[in-house]
C-alpha positions as CSV (number, residue, x, y, z in Angstrom):
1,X,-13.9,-22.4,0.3
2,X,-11.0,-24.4,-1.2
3,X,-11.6,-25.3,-4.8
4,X,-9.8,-27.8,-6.6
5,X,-9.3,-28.2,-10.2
6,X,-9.1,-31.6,-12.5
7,X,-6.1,-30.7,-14.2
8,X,-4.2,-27.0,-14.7
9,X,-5.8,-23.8,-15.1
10,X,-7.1,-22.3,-17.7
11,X,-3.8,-19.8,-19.1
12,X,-5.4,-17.9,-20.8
13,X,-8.6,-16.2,-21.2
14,X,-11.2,-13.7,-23.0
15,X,-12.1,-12.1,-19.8
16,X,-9.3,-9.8,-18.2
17,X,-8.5,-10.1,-14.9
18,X,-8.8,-6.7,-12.9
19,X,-5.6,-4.9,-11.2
20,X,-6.3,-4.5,-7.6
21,X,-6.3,-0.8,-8.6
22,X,-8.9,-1.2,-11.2
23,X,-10.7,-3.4,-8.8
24,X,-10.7,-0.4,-5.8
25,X,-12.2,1.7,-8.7
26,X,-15.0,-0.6,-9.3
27,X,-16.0,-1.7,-5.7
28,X,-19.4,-0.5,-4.6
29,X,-19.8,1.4,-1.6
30,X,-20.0,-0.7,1.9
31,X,-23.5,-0.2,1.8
32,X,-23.9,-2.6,-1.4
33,X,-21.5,-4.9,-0.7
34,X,-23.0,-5.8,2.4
35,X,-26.5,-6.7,1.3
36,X,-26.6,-10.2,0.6
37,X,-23.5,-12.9,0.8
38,X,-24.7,-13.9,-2.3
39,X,-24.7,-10.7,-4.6
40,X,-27.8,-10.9,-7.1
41,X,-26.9,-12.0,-10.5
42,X,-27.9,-9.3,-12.2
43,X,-25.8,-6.9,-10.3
44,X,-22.5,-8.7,-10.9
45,X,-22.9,-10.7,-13.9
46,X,-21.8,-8.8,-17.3
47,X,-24.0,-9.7,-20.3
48,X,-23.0,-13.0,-22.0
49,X,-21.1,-13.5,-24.8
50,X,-19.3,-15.7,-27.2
51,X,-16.1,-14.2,-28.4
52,X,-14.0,-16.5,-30.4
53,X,-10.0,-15.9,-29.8
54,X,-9.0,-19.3,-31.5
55,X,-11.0,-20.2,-35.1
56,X,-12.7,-23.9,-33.6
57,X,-11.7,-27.0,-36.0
58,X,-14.1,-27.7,-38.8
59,X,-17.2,-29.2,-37.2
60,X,-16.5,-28.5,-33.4
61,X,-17.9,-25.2,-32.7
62,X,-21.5,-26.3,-32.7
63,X,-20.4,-29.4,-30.7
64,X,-18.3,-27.8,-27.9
65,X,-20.9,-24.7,-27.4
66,X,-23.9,-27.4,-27.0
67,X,-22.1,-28.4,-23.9
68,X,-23.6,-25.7,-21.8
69,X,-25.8,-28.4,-19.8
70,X,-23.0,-30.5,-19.6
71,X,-20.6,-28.0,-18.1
72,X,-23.3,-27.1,-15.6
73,X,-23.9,-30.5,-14.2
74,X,-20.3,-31.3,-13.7
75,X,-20.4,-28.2,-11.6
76,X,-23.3,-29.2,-9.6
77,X,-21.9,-32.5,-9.2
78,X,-18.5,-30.9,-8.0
79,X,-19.9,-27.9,-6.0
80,X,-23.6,-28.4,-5.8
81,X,-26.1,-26.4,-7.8
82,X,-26.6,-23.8,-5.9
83,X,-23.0,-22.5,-6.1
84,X,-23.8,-22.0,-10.2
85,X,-25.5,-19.0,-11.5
86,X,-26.2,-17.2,-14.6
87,X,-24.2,-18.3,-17.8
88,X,-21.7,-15.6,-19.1
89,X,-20.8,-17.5,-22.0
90,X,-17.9,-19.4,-23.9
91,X,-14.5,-18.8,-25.9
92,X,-12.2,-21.0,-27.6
93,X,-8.7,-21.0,-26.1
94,X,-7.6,-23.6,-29.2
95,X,-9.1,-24.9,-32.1
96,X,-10.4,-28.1,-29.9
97,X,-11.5,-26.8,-26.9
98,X,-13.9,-24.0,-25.6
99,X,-14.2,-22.5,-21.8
100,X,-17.6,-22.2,-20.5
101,X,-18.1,-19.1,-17.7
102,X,-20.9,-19.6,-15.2
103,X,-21.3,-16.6,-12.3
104,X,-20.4,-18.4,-9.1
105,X,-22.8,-18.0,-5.7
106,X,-20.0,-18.5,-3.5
107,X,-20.1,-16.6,-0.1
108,X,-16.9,-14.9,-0.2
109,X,-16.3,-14.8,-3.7
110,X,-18.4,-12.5,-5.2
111,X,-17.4,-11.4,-8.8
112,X,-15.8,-14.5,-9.3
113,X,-16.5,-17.2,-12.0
114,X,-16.7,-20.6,-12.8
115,X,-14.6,-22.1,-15.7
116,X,-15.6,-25.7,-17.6
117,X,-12.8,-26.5,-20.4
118,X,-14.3,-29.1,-22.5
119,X,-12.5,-30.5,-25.2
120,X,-12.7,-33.1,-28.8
121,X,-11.2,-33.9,-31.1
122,X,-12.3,-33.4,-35.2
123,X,-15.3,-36.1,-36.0
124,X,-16.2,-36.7,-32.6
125,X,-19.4,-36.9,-31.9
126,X,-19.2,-35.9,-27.8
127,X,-17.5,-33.3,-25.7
128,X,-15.2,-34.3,-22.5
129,X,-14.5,-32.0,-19.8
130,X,-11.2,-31.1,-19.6
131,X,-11.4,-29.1,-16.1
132,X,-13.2,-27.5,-13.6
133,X,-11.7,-24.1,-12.0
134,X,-13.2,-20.6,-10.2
135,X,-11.0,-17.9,-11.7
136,X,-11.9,-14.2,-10.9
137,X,-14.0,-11.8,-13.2
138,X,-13.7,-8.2,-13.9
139,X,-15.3,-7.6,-11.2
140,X,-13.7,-9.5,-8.6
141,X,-12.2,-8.5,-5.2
142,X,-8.9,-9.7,-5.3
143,X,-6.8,-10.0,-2.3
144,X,-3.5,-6.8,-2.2
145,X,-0.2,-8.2,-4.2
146,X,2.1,-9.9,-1.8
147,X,4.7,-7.7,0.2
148,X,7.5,-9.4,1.3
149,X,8.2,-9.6,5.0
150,X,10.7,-7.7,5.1
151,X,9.3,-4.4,4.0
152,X,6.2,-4.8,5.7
153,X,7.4,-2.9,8.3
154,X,7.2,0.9,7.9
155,X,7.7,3.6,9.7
156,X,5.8,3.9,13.0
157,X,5.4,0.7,13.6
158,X,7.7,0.1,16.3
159,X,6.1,-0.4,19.7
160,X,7.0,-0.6,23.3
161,X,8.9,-4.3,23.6
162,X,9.0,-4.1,19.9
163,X,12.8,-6.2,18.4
164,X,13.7,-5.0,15.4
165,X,17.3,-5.9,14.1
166,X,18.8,-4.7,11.0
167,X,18.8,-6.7,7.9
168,X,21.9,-8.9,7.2
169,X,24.4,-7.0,5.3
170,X,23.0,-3.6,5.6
171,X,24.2,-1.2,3.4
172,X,23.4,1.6,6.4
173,X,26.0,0.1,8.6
174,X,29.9,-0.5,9.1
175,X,31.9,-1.8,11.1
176,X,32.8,0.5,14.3
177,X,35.8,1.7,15.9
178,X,38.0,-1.7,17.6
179,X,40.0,-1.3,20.5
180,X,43.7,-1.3,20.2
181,X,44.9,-1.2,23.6
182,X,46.1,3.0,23.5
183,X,44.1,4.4,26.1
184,X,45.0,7.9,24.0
185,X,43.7,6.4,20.7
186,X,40.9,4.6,22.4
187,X,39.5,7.1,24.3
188,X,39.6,9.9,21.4
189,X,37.5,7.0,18.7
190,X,35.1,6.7,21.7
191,X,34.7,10.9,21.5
192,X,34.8,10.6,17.8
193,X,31.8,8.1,18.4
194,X,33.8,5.0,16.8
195,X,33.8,3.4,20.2
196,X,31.0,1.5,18.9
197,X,30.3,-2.4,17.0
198,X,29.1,-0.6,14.1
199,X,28.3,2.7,12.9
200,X,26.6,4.5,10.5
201,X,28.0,3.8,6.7
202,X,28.8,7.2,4.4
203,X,25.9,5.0,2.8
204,X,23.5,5.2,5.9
205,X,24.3,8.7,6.1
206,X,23.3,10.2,2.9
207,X,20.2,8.2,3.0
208,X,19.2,10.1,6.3
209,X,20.0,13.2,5.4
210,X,18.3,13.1,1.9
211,X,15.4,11.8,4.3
212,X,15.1,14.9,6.5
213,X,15.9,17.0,3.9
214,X,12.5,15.7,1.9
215,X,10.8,15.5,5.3
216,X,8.1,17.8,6.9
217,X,11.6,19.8,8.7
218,X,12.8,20.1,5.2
219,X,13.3,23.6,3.5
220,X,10.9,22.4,1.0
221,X,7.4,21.9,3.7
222,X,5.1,24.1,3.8
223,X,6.3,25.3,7.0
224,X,9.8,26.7,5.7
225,X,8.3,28.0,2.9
226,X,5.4,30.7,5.0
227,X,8.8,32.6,6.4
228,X,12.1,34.0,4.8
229,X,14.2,33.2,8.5
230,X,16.0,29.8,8.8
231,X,17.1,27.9,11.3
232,X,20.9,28.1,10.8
233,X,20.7,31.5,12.6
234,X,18.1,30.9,14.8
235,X,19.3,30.7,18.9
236,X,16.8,27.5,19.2
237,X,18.7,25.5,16.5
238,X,21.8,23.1,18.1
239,X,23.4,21.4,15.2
240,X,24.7,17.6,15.4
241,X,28.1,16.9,15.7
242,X,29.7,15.6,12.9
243,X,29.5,16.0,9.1
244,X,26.0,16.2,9.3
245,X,26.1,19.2,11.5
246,X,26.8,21.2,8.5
247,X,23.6,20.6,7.7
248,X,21.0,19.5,10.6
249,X,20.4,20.4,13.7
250,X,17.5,20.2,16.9
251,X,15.3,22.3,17.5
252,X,14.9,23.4,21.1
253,X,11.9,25.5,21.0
254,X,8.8,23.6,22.7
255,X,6.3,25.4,20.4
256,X,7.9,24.7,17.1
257,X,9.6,21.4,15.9
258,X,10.7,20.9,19.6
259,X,13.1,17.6,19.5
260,X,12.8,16.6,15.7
261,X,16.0,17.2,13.1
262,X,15.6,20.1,11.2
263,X,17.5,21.4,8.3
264,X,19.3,24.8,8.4
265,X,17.4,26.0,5.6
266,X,14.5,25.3,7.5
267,X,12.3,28.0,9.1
268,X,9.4,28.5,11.1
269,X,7.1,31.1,12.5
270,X,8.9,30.7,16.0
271,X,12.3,31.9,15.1
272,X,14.2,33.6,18.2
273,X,14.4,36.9,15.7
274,X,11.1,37.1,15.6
275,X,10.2,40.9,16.6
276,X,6.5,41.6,18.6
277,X,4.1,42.3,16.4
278,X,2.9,46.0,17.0
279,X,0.1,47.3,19.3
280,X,1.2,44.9,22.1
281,X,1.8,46.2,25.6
282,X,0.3,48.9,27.9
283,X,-2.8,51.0,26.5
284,X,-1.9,54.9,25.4
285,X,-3.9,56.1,29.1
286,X,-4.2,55.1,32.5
287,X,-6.6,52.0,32.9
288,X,-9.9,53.1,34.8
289,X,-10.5,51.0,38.2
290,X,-14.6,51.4,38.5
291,X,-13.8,48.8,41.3
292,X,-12.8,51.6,43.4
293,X,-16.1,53.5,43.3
294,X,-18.8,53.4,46.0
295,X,-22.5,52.5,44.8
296,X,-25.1,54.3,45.9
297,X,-28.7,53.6,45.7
């Protein structure tokens, strides 16, 4: 439901706002939350209060916190009554004007409040309201902080017809290898793998390896760190080519890390050194065949 306000929002305010984190601590469990669209008032109203921030002008306090009726009419006029629940109370955000909190009954909004600013000025003998606006309460569940578009993608996300281009100006890429006509020059870039519109940045590169090396094939998993053999010497491991080869390589084994990059300082249970563990093969004596015997009754 789209609420509009009379004038700007309220800047500031006694009540705090909730982080999203704080507000994932105080959530109920999804039993609770889905008993009623309208939670009951005593559940999500805190107790009300009247804490002063700002001293109110001489004569004014008593004027502005008498407007408790008027500040729920104006909301019952605006929203209708029923969207206006238990009063949580009032502060003064300046010496002439004082916020009044109502719980809101708003399906969808639970935890949130309504705010009434009403003003005057010294020697007057009436309040006006100032503005009408639903702000959130401690309580509130607020909707996760923005992420930008571009890093909403993450890693996994990619499916079958899936486009993804890089960014513009990515620091992960350069420009490749250009043709200059040499068939001997040309066709060694192409072997050097420069035969290409852009390649891989020193940039690009360090960022992927210092992503494998803190990955699961890293020398730091769990994995590497059950067994003392690595994969440098290991007759599964085929390293890449280039300067990364000095550090990476595949793994060919099917029942270990089959197909991922692996660091040589990796290791696993599978290594091609691995001896049989002892006790395996034929039994110290001849296996008996009962099979071979007749039965007699």
């Amino acid at each position: 439901m789209a609420m509009e306000s009379v004038s700007e929002p309220v800047e500031q305010s006694a009540e705090r706002v909730s982080e999203p984190a704080e507000v994932a601590e105080q959530a109920e469990t999804p039993e609770q939350a889905v008993e009623s669209e309208q939670a009951p008032e005593a559940e999500q109203a805190p107790q009300a209060e009247a804490a002063t921030d700002a001293v109110p002008a001489p004569g004014l306090e008593a004027l502005l916190m008498g407007t408790v009726d008027q500040a729920r009419a104006a909301l019952a006029e605006f929203s209708g009554a029923e969207t206006v629940g238990e009063y949580l109370g009032a502060t003064f955000e300046d010496p002439s004007s004082a916020t009044h909190r109502f719980l809101a009954n708003l399906t969808g909004y639970r935890g949130w409040q309504w705010a009434v600013v009403m003003a005057a000025y010294p020697g007057a003998d009436h309040a006006t309201i100032s503005e009408l606006v639903l702000v959130p309460g401690p309580t509130a569940l607020l909707a996760p902080q923005w992420v930008p578009w571009q890093e909403r993608v993450r890693p996994g996300d990619l499916g079958p017809g899936d486009l993804l281009a890089p960014p513009p100006e990515d620091p992960r890429l350069t420009p490749g290898f250009m043709a200059t006509g040499d068939a001997l020059i040309d066709d060694t870039a192409v072997e050097l793998g420069l035969g290409r519109r852009q390649v891989l940045s020193p940039f690009g590169r360090a960022e992927a390896a210092q992503r494998w090396h803190d990955g699961d094939y890293g020398p730091g998993s769990a994995m590497a760190r059950s067994t003392r053999r690595a994969c440098r010497d290991c007759a599964f491991y085929l390293p890449l080519g280039g300067s990364l080869g000095l550090m990476f390589g595949v793994c060919a084994n099917e029942l270990s890390a089959d197909g991922h990059v692996v660091e040589a300082s990796y290791g696993c249970g599978a290594h091609s050194d691995t001896p049989q563990p002892p006790g395996t093969g034929s039994p110290l004596y001849e296996p008996y065949d009962d099979g071979v015997l007749d039965l007699a009754d």
